[in-house]
C-alpha positions as CSV (number, residue, x, y, z in Angstrom):
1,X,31.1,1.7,-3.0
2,X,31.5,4.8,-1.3
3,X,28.2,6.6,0.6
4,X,27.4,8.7,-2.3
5,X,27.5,6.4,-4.9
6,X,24.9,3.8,-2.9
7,X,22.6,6.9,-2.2
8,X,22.5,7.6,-6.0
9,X,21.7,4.0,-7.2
10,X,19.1,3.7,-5.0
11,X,17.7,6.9,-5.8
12,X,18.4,5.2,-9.4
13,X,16.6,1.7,-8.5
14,X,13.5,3.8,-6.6
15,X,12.6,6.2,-9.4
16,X,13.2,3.4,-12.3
17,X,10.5,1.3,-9.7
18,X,8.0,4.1,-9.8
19,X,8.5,5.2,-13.9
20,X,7.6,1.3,-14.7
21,X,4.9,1.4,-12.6
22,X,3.1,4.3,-14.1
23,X,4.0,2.7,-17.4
24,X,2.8,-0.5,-16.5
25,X,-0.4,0.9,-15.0
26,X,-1.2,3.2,-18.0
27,X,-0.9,0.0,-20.6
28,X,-3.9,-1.6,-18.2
29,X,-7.3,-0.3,-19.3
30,X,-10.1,-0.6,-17.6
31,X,-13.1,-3.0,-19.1
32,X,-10.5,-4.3,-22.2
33,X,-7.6,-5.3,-20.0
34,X,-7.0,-9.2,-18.8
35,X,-6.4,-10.6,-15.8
36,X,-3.4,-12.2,-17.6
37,X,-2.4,-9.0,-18.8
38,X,-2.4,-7.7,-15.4
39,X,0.1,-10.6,-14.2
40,X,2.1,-9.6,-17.1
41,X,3.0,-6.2,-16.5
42,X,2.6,-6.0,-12.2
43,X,3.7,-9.6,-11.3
44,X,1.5,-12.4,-9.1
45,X,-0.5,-9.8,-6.5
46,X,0.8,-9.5,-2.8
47,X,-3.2,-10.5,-2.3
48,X,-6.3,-11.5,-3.8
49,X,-9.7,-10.3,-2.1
50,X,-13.0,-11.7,-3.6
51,X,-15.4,-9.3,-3.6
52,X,-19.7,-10.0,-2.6
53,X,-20.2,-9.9,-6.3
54,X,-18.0,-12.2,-7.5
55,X,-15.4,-10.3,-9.1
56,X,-11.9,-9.7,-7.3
57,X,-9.2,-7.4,-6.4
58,X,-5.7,-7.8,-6.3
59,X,-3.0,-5.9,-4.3
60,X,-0.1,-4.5,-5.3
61,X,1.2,-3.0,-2.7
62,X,5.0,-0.7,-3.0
63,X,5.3,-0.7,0.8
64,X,7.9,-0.7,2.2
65,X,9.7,2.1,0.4
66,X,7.0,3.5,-2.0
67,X,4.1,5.7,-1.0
68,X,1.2,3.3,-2.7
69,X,-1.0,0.1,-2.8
70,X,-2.6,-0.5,-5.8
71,X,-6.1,-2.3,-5.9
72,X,-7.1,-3.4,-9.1
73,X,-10.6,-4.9,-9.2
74,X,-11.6,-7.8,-12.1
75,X,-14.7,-9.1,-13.1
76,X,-16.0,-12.6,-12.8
77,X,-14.7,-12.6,-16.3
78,X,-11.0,-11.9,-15.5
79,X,-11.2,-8.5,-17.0
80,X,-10.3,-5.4,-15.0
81,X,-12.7,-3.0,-14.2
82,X,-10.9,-0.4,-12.1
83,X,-7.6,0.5,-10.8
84,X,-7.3,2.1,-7.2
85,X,-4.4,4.0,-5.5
86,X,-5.6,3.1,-1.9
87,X,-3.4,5.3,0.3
88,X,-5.4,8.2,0.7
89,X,-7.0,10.6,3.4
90,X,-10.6,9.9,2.5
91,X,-9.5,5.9,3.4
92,X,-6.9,6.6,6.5
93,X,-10.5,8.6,7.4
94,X,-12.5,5.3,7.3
95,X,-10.4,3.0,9.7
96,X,-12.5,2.8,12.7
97,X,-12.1,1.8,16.2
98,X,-13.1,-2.2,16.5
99,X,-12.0,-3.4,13.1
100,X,-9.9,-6.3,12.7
101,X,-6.8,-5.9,11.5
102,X,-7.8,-8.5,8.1
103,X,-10.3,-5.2,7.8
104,X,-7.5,-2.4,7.6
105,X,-5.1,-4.9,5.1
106,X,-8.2,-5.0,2.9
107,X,-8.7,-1.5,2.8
108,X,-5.2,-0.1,3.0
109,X,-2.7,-3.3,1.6
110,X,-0.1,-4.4,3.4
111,X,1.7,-2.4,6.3
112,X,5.3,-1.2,5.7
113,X,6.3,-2.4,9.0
114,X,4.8,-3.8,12.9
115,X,6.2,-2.6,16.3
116,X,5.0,-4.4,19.2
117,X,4.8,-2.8,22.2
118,X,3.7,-5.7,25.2
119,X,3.7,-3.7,28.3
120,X,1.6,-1.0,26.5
121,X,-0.6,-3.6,25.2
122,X,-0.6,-2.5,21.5
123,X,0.8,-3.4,18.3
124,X,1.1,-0.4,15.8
125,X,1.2,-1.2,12.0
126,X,2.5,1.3,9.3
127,X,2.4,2.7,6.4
128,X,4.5,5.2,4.6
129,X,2.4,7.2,2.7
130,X,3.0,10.9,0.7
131,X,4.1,13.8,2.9
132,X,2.5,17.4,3.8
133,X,6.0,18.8,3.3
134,X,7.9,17.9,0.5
135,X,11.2,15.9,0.9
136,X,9.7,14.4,4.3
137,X,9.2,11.1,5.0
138,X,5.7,10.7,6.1
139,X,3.3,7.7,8.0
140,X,0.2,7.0,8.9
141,X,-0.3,4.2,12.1
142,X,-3.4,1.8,12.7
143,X,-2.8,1.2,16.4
144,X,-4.3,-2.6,17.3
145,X,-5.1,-4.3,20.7
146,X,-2.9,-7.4,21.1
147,X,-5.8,-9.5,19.9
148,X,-5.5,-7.6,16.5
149,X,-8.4,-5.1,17.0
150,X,-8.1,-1.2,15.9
151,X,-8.0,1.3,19.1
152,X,-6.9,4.6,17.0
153,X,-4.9,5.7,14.3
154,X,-2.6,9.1,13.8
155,X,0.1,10.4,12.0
156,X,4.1,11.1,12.0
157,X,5.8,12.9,9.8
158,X,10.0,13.9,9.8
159,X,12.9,15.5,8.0
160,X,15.0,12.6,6.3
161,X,17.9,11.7,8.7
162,X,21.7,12.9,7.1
């Protein structure tokens, strides 16, 4: 398969990924939809979090390529009750310095990807998340002591390589 061709299909594969998740997602209605029905149309979630009250909220999480985590919150019942997009500035705005990193995956979902940097000490997690300029490929870091404790976040953003 020549270099065009592969570029195409997964072009293909990615936007066919994020048309059945907005379909999927709009079929899910808050207060009348089923935990079942949830499994139905996203899958088994990449986590469950129970929650003070006794409900709990499932990730779904379309790192590393996609731009979103989805956490959608059920009842004690099983029945959904919201649906949150949790890659967002008003979130990467609540990370602070001393959380754990258990903390940052319950807030944010999982990271797209780890780097380890020993002789700094740090390990930077991150996640691809929508760009400021259109057709970049954008990030935002969580930057963890060795032990797994938040020291600071920022930001990259950069023109797609080719």
């Amino acid at each position: 398969m020549n270099p065009l061709t592969r570029m195409l299909a997964a072009l293909a594969s990615v936007l066919g990924f994020y048309g059945c998740d907005a379909a999927h997602l709009a079929d899910l209605k808050p207060g009348v939809s089923t935990a079942q029905e949830v499994r139905e149309r996203l899958g088994a979630p990449g986590a469950e979090w129970p929650n003070a009250d006794g409900s709990v909220t499932w990730e779904y999480t379309r790192q590393p390529q996609g731009t979103r985590c989805y956490m959608l919150t059920l009842n004690q019942g099983g029945v959904l009750q919201k649906i949150d997009q949790v890659l967002t500035e008003a979130n990467f705005a609540r990370v602070e310095k001393g959380w754990s990193a258990e903390q940052v995956r319950r807030l944010l979902g999982r990271a797209a990807g780890e780097t380890k940097f020993p002789l700094k000490p740090e390990v930077v997690r991150e996640w691809r998340v929508e760009p400021v300029t259109p057709g970049n490929n954008a990030f935002f870091h969580v930057h963890f002591t060795l032990d797994g404790f938040v020291t600071h976040t920022s930001r990259r953003e950069e023109q797609p390589v080719g």
